[in-house]
Residue frames relative to the residue before (quaternion, step in Angstrom):
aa qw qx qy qz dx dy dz
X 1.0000 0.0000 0.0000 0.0000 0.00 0.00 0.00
X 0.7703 0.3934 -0.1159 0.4882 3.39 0.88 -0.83
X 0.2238 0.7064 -0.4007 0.5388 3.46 2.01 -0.08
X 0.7209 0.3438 -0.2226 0.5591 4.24 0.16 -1.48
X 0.6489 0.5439 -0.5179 0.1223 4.27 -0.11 -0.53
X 0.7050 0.3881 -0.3709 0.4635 3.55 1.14 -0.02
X 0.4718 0.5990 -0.3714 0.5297 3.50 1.15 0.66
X 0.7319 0.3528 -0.2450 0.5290 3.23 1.03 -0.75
X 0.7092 0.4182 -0.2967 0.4839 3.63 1.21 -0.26
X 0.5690 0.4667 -0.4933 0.4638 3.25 0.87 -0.07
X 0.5419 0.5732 -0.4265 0.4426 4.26 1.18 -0.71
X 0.7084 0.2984 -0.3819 0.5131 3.56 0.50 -0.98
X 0.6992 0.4347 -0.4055 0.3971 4.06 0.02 0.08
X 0.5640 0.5647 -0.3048 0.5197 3.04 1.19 -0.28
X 0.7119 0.5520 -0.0941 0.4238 3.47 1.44 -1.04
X 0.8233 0.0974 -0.2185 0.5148 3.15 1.14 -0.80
X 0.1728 0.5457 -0.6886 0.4452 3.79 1.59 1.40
X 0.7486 0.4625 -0.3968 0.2615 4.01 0.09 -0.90
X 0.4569 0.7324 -0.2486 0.4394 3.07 1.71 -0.87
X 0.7285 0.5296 -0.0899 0.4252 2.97 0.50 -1.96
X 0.6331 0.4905 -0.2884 0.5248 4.06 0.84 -1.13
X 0.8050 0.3569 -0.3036 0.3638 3.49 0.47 -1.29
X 0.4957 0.6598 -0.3662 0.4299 3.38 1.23 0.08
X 0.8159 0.4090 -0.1147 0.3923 2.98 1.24 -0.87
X 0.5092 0.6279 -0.3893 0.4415 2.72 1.99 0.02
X 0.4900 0.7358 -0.2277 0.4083 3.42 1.64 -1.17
X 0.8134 0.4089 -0.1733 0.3757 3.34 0.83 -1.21
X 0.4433 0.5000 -0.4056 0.6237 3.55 2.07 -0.64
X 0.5524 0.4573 -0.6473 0.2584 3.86 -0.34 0.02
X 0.5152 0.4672 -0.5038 0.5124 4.14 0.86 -1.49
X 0.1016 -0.6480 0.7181 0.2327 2.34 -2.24 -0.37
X 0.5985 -0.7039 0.3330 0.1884 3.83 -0.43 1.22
X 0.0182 0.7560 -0.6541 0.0181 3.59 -0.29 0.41
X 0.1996 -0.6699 0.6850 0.2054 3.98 -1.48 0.16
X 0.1567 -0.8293 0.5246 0.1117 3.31 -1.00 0.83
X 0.0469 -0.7798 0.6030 0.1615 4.03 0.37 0.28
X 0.1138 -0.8127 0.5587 0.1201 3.32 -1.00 1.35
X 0.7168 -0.5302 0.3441 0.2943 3.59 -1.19 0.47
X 0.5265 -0.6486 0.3697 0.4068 3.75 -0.26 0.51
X 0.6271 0.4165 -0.4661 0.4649 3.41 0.41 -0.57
X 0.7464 0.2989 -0.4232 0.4176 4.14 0.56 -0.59
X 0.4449 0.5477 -0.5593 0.4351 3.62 0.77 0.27
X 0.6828 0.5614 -0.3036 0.3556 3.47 0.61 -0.37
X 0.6420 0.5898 -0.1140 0.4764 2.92 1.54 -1.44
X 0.7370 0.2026 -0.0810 0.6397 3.46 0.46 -1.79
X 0.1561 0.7306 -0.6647 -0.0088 3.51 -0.78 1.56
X 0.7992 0.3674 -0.2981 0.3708 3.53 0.80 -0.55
X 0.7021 -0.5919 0.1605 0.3619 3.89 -1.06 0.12
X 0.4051 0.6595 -0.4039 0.4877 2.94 1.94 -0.08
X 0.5286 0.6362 -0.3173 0.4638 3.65 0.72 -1.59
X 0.6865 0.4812 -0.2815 0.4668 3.85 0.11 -1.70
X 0.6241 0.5259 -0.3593 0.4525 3.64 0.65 -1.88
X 0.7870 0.4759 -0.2470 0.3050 3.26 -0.06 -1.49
X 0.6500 0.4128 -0.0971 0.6306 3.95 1.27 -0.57
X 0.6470 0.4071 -0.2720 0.5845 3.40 1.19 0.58
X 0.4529 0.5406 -0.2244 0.6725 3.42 1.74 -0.79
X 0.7226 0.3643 -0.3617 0.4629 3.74 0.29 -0.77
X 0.6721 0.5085 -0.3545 0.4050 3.42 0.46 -0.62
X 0.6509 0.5070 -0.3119 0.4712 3.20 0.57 -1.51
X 0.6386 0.5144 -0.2957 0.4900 4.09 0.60 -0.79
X 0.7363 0.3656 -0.2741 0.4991 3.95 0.95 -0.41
X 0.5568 0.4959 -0.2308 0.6251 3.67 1.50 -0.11
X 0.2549 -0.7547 0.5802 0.1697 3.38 -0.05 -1.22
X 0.3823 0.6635 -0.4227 0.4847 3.24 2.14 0.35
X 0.2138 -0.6723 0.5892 0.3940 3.32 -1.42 0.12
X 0.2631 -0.7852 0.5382 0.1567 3.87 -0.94 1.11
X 0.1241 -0.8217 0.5543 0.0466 3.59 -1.03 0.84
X 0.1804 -0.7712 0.5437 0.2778 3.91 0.08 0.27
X 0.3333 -0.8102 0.4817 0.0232 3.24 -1.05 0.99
X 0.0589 0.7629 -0.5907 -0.2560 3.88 -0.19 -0.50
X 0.3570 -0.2263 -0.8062 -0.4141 0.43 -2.42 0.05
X 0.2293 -0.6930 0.6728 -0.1203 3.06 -1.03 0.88
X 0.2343 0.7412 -0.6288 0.0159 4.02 -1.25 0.69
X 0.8609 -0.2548 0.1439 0.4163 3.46 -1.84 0.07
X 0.8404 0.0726 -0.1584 0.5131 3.71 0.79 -0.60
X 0.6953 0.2137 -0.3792 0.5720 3.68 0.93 0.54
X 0.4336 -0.7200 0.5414 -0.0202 2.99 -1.14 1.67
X 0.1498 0.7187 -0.6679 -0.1221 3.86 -0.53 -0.10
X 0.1671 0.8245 -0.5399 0.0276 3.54 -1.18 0.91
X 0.3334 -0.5436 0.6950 0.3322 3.77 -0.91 0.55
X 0.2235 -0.4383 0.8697 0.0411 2.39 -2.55 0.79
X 0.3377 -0.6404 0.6519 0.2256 4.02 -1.24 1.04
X 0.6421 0.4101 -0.5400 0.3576 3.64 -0.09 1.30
X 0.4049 -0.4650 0.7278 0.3001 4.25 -1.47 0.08
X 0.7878 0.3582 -0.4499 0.2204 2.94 -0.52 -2.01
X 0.7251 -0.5056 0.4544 0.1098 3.77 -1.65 1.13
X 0.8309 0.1835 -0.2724 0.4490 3.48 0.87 -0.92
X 0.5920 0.6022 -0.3531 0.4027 3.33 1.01 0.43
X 0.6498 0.5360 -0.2971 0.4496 3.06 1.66 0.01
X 0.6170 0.5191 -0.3190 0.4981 2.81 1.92 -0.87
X 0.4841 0.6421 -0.4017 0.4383 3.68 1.16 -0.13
X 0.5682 0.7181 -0.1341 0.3788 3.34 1.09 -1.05
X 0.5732 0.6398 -0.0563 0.5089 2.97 1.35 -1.85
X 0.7927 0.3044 -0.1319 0.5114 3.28 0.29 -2.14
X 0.4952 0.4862 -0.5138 0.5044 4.18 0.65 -0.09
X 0.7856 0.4379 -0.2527 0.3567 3.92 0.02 -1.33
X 0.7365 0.2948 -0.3754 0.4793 3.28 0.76 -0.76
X 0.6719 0.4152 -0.5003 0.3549 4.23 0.49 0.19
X 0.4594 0.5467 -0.5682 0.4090 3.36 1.03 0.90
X 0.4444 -0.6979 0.5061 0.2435 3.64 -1.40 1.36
X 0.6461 0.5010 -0.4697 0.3330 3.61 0.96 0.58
X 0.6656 0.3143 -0.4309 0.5221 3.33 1.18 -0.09
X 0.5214 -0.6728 0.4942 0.1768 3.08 -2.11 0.55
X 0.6995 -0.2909 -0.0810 0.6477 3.20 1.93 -0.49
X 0.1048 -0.7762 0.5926 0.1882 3.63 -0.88 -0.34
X 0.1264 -0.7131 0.6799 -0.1152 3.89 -1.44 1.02
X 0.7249 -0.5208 0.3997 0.2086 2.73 -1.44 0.86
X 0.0898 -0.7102 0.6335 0.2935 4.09 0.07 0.06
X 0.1041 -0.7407 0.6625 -0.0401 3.25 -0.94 1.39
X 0.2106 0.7453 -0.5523 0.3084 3.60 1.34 0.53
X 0.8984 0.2245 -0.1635 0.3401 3.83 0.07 -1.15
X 0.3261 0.7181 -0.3902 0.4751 3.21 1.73 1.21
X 0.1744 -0.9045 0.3887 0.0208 3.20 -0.12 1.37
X 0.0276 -0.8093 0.5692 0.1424 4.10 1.02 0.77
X 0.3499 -0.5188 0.7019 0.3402 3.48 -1.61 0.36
X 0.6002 -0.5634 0.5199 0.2280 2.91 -2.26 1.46
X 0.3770 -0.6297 0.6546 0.1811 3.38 -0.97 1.26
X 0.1955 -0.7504 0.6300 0.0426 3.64 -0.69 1.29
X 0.4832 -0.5490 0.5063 0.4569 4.20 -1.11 0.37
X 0.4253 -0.5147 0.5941 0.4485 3.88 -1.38 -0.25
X 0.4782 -0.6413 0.4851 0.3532 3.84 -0.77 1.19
X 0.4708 -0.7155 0.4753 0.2012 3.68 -1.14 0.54
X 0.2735 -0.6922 0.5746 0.3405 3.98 -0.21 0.58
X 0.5101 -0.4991 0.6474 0.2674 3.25 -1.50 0.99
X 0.5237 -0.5596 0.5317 0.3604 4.22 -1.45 0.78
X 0.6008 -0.4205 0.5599 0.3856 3.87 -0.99 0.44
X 0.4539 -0.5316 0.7007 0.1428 3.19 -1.45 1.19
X 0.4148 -0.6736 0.5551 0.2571 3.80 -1.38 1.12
X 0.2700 -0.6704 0.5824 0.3721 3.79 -0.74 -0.16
């Protein structure tokens, strides 16, 4: 009976690593932006309807769908947008920042991963004979 328990645990780890990837593939499609809103709309947009409802506007001038994420609070916003493609984000951008409630908003380049740009190794000078 116990002959099968590392068969069966290696299936369920094996299961939810597949789980786990395709999730993560799902989530590398958004892309993440920070919004920093202005005190007076921190004041304004306090509940989640309020947020919904000021997300809904955006998303309706874009054509993105917008999701707030956390951590996330009253004057810094994190949200995905369900697109890559570059000029739709930068559209995105130019809609959010000519609202007078936000103060700014950027790309979140946090879950960008650049490879480490390494020096070229130097040859030591030929040893005279």
């Amino acid at each position: 009976m116990f002959s099968h328990l590392p068969k069966i645990t290696f299936f369920i780890w094996l299961l939810l690593s597949t789980v786990a990837c395709a999730e993560e593939n799902i989530a590398l499609e958004n892309s993440r932006f920070i919004i920093q809103l202005t005190a007076t709309a921190t004041e304004q947009i306090q509940t989640p309807n309020q947020q919904q409802l000021k997300l809904r506007q955006w998303s309706d001038s874009t054509g993105l769908t917008l999701r707030l994420v956390s951590p996330s609070n009253n004057q810094r916003w994190i949200i995905t947008a369900d697109t890559e493609n570059p000029t739709r984000q930068q559209a995105l951008i130019d809609v959010v920042s000519k609202d007078n409630a936000v103060k700014y908003i950027e790309a979140d380049g946090i879950m960008t991963i650049m490879p480490i740009q390494r020096p070229i190794p130097m040859r030591l000078p030929p040893k005279p004979i």
